[in-house]
C-alpha positions as CSV (number, residue, x, y, z in Angstrom):
1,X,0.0,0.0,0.0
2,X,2.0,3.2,-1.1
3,X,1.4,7.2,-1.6
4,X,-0.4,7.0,-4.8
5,X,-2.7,4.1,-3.6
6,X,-7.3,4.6,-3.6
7,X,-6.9,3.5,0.0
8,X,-4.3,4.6,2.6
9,X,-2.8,3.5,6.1
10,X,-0.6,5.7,6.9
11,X,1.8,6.0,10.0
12,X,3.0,9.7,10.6
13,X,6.4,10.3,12.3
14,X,8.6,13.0,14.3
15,X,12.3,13.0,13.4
16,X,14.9,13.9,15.9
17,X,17.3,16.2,15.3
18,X,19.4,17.4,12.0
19,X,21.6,16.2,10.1
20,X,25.2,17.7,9.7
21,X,26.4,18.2,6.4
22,X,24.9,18.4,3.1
23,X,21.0,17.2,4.0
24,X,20.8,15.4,0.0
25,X,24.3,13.5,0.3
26,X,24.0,12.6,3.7
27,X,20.4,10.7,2.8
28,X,21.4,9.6,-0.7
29,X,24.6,7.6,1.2
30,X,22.1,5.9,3.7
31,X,19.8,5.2,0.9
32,X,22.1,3.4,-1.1
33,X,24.1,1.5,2.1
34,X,20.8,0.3,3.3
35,X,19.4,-0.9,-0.2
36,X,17.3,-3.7,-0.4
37,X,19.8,-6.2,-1.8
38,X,19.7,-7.1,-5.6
39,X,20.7,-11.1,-5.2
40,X,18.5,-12.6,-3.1
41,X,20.0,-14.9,0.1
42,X,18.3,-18.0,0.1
43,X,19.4,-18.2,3.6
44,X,17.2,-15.5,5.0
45,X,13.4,-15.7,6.0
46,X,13.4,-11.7,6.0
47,X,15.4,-8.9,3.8
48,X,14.8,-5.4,4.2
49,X,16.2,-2.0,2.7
50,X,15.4,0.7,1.0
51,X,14.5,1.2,-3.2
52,X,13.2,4.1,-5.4
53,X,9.4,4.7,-5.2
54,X,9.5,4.3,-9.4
55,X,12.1,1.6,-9.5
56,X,10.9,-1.5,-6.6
57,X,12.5,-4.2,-7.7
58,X,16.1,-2.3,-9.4
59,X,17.2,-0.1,-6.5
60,X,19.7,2.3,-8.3
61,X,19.1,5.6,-6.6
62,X,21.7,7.0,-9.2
63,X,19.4,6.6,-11.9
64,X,15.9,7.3,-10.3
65,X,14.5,10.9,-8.2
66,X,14.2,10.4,-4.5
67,X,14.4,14.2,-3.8
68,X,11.1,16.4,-5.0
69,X,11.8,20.0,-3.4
70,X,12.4,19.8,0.3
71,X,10.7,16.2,0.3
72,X,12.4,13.1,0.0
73,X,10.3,9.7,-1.6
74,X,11.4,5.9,-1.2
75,X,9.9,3.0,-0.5
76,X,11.1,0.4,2.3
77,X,10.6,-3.4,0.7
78,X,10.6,-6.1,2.7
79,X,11.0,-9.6,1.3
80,X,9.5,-12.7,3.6
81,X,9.5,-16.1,3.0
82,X,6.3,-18.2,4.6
83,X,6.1,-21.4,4.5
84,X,2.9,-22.8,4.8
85,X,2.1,-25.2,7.0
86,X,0.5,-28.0,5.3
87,X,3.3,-28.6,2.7
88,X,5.6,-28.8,5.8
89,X,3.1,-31.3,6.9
90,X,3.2,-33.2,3.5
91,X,7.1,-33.5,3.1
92,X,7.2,-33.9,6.8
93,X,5.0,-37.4,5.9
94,X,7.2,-38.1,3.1
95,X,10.4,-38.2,5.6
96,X,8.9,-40.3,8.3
97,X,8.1,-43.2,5.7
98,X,11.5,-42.9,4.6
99,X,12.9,-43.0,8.0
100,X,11.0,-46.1,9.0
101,X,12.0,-47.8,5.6
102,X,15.9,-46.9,6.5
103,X,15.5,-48.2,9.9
104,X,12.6,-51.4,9.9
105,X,10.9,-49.5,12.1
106,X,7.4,-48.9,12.4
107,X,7.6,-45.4,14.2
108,X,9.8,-42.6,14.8
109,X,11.0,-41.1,18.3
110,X,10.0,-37.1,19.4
111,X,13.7,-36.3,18.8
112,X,13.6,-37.8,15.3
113,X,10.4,-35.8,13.8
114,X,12.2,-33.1,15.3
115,X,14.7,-33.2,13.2
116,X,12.3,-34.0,10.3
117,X,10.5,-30.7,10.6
118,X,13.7,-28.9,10.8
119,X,15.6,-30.4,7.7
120,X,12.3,-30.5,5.7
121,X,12.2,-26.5,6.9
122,X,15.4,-25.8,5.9
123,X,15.2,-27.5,2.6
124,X,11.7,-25.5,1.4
125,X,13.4,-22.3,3.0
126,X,15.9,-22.5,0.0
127,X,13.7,-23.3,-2.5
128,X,10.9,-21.0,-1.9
129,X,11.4,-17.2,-3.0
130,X,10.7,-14.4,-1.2
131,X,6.9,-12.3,-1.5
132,X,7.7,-8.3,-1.8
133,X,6.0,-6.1,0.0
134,X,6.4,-2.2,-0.7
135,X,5.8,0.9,1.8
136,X,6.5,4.5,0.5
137,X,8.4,6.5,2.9
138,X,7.7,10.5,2.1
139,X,10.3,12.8,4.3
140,X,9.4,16.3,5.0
141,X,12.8,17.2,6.2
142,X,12.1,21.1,6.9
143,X,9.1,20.1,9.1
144,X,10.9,16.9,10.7
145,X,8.2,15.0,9.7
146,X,7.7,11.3,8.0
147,X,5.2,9.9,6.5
148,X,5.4,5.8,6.3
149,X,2.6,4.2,4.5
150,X,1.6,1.0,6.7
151,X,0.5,0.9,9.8
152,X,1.6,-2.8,10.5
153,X,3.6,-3.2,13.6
154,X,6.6,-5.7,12.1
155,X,6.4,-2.8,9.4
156,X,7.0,-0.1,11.1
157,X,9.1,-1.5,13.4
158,X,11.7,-2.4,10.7
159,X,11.2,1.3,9.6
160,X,12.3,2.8,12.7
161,X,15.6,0.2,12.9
162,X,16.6,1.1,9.5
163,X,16.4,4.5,9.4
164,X,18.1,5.2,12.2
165,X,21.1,3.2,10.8
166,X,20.8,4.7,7.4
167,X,20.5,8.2,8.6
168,X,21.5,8.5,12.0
169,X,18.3,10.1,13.6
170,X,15.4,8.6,15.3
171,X,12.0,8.2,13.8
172,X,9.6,8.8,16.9
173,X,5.8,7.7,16.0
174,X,3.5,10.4,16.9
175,X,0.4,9.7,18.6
176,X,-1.1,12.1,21.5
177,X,1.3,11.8,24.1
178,X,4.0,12.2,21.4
179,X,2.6,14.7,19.6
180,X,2.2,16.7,23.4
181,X,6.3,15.7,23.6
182,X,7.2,16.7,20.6
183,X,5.2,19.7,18.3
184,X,3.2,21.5,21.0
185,X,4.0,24.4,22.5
186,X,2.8,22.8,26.0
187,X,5.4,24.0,28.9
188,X,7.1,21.4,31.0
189,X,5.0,21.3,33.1
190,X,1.7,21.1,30.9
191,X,3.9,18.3,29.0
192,X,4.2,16.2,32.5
193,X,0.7,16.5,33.8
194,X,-0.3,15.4,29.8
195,X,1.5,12.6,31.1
196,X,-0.2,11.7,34.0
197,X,-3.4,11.7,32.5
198,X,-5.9,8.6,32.6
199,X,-9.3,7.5,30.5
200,X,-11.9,8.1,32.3
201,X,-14.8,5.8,32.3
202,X,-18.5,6.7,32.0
203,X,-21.1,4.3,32.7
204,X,-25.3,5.2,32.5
């Protein structure tokens, strides 16, 4: 779900601090250590990084616009591998027969289906490819402001690790009490009773 999308979830974000140096450099460097890699590990059940908004699955920031004005546009894929269950089940089957033929047994121990489900795991982990998923990440640098287009926790989550590697400032998510923290003009000790405060619950 991205910027241009009918339907939106959006997560909005407060950015601490500045960066020194030239702003454009700075980001394009982070943008292209923290890449989403172009050869996929076969290895890894998650990959991560970023890639041009125009350009998903070819992420060359040399050859396509990330900065529009004082707003900078990517997109943060994440690549997952999931296995699903029942063909673990099935080649899980198929390795247990095999085991009791090897051995002229009629059963297997706990230990060994164990160590069925992990090898059969391990082979399908290799074989199976990766499913993309795309979030558009829209900076508003002057306002210290982000917007990042999903509002699934493991999503966001991997946002706010990787951009504080690739740029060196922390994405803070801005809901009420941050918002109190972070944009109002609240004074201390406005923004410390704010945080003190409880629901309240009204019953008829």
């Amino acid at each position: 779900m991205g910027l241009i999308s009918s339907t939106q979830a959006v997560c909005r974000y407060h950015i601490d601090g500045k960066i020194d140096g030239s702003v454009t450099q700075v980001i394009l460097d982070g943008l292209v250590k923290y890449a989403i890699p172009t050869i996929e590990n076969e290895y890894d059940e998650i990959s991560a990084g970023w890639t041009p908004v125009e350009s998903p699955y070819n992420p060359d920031f040399t050859k396509f616009s990330y900065q529009f004005g004082t707003y900078f546009l990517f997109s943060l894929r994440v690549d997952k591998k999931s296995i699903p269950a029942k063909l673990v089940q099935k080649y899980m089957a198929i390795e247990i027969e095999k085991k009791k033929e090897k051995t002229g047994r009629d059963f297997v121990s706990k230990n060994e289906k164990t160590e069925i489900k992990e090898f059969v795991t391990d082979i399908l982990m290799h074989k199976i490819p990766s499913v993309p998923n795309i979030y558009d990440v829209l900076w508003n640098y002057e306002e210290n402001i982000v917007y990042f287009y999903s509002t699934q926790k493991a999503a966001n989550e991997l946002f706010e690790t990787i951009f504080l590697k690739s740029f060196g400032l922390k994405a803070v998510r801005l809901f009420p009490y941050t918002i109190i923290q972070t944009q109002s003009d609240f004074s201390d000790a406005k923004k410390e009773q704010a945080l003190t405060l409880v629901p309240v619950s009204y019953s008829r």
